[in-house]
N, C-alpha and C positions, 0 to 999 in steps of 0.2 A: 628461277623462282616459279613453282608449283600455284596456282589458285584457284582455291575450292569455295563454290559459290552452294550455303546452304538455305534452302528454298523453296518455298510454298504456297501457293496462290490463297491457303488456306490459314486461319492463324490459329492458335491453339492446338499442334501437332508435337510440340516437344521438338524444337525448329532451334531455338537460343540453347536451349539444352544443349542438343549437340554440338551447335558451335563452337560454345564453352569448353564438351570434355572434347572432344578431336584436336581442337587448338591444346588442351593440355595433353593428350597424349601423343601427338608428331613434337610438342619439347621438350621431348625424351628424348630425341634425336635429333630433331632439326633447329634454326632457327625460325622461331613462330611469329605473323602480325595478326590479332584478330582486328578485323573491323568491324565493328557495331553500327551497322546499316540502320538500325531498327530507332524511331524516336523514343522508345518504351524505354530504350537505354537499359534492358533488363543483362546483355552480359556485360553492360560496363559494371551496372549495379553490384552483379557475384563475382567479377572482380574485382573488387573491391577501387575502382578508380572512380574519381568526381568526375560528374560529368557535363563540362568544362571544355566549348571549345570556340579560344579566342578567334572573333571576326566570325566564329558559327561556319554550317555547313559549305556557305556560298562563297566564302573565303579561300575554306578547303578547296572546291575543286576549279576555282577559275586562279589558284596559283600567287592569291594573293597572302595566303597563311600558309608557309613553308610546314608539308608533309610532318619533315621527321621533329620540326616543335611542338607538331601538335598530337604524336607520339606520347603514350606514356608505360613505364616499366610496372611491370607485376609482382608480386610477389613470388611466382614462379620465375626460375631459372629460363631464359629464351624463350619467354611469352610475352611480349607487349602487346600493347591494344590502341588501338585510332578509336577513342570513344563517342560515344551521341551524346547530343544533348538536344534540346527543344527544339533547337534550328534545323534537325533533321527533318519536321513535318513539312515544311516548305521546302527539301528536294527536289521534289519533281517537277514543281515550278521552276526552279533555278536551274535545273537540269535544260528543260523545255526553253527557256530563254537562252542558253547557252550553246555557242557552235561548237561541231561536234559532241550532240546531246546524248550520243547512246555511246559514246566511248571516253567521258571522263572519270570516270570510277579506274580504269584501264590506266589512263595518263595520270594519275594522280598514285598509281601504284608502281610505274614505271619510276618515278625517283626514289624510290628505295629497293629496287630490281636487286642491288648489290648487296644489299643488307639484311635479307631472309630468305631464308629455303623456301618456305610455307607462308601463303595467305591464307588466310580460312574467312570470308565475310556473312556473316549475317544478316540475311538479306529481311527487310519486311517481308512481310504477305503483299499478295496482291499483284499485280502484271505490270504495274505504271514505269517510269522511266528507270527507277533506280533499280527494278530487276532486270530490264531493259539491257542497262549498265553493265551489273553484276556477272550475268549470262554470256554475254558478249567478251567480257574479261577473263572467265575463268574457263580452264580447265578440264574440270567437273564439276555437273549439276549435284549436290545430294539432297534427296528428298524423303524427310519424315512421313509417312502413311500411318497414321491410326487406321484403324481393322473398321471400316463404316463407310456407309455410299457416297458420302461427299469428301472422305480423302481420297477414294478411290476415281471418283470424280475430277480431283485437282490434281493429281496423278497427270490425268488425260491432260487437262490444262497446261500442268509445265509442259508434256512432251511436244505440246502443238506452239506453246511458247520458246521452246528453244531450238524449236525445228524452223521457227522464222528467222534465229537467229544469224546472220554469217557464218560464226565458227561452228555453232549446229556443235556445242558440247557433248558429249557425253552427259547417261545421264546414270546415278545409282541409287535407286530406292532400297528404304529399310522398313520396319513394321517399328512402329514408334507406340509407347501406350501400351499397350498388348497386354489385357487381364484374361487371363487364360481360366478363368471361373465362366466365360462367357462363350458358347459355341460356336458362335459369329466370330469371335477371337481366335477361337482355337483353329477353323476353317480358314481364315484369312492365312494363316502361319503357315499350312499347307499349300494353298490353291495359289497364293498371289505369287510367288515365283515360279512356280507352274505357267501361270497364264502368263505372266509379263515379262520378257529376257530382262529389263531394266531393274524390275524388283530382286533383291538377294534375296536370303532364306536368315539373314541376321534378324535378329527380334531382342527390341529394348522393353523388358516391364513396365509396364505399370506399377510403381512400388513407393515405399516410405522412404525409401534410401534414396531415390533423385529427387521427393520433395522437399529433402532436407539441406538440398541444395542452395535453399532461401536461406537460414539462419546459416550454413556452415560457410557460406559464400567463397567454397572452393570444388573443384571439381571431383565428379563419384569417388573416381581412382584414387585420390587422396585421401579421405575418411573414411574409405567402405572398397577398398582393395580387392576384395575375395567377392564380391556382391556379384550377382548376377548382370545388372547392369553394367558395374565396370569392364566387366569380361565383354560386355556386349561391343560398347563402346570401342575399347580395346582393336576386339575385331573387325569393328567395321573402318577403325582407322588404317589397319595393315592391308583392309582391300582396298581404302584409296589412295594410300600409297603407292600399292603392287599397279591401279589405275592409269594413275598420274607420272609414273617413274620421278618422285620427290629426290632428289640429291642434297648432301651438303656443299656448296662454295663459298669460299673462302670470299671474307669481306673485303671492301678495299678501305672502311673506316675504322 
């Protein structure tokens, strides 16, 4: 089992976005958990799952709320989701109260090890425990950059955050946002993989077709196929796969 922790000290970068379509396009092939880290519960929201979790977060991770009950199935083929609900904003408290505080995200994905190729989680913004967590669990870092001083700024933040980390993930930035009517835009798309070996050269739009992700409460690739962003998407999922070495194995349930 593969775990891709997506993550930004910054919020507002197009962060659930991707969580969303990469979790839909690795269950093309793989099987998929997204966890919805985030109290906004905005990818339980567009996948359309209530968000609903008996006993809440603190249940979840001190083993008192069985993982795979509190699992639920998508409308997508080989995409389920662990969704938020309110009890997430008090994490990092119950995280901080808890022994082994920076590695229950980790033990709480370990009992369903058998049961999915791919985790994909959702991490909030911000540095507190639950990125802490997430960091230390996965894989790879991925990190949404909008073209502007302070994502390029939070950039620096993860890298210096997960270089404190033990496992010291990997980490893959992309250009998130990206209005190419705007100069600053268009130089970003150039210069930042130049300057940064962590940033790619993948670039997601800014466009109407991932807004409309709110009412269609399905992922780009599904409504808007041929769109720029699905392609984008698309590709940045086959770099973290080519990253991560994602395999299928076979369940034992």
């Amino acid at each position: 089992m593969k775990i891709v922790a997506v993550y930004s000290t910054k919020g507002g970068v197009g962060k659930t976005t991707a969580a969303v379509n990469l979790a839909w396009e690795a269950s093309q092939d793989f099987r998929v958990l997204l966890w919805d880290l985030d109290p906004q519960g905005a990818a339980t929201y567009l996948l359309q799952v209530k968000p609903k979790l008996k006993g809440g977060a603190e249940a979840l991770v001190d083993g008192t709320t069985r993982v795979r009950a509190a699992i639920r199935s998508t409308t997508f083929d080989r995409l389920d989701l662990l969704p938020a609900d309110a009890s997430y904003r008090e994490l990092d408290v119950v995280l901080d109260h808890a022994k082994d505080s920076t590695g229950r995200i980790r033990r709480v994905l370990e009992r369903v090890a058998d049961d999915y190729d791919v985790v994909i989680l959702d991490c909030p913004p911000g540095a507190g425990l639950v990125a802490e967590n997430a960091v230390l669990a996965a894989d790879l870092v991925v990190v949404p950059l909008v073209p502007s001083p302070l994502s390029l700024r939070s950039l620096e933040q993860v890298v210096d955050f997960v270089a404190s980390s033990p496992t010291r993930s990997p980490i893959l930035g992309f250009l998130s946002m990206v209005d190419r009517r705007k100069a600053v835009h268009r130089n970003a798309v150039v210069q930042l993989p130049r300057a940064h070996e962590s940033v790619s050269n993948i670039v997601v739009p800014n466009t109407v077709v991932i807004e409309r992700m709110g009412s269609e409460r399905a992922p780009v690739g599904l409504y808007a196929p041929q769109s720029e962003a699905a392609h984008a998407y698309s590709e940045l999922w086959v770099r973290i796969q080519s990253t991560v070495k994602a395999r299928r194995r076979k369940s034992k349930h």
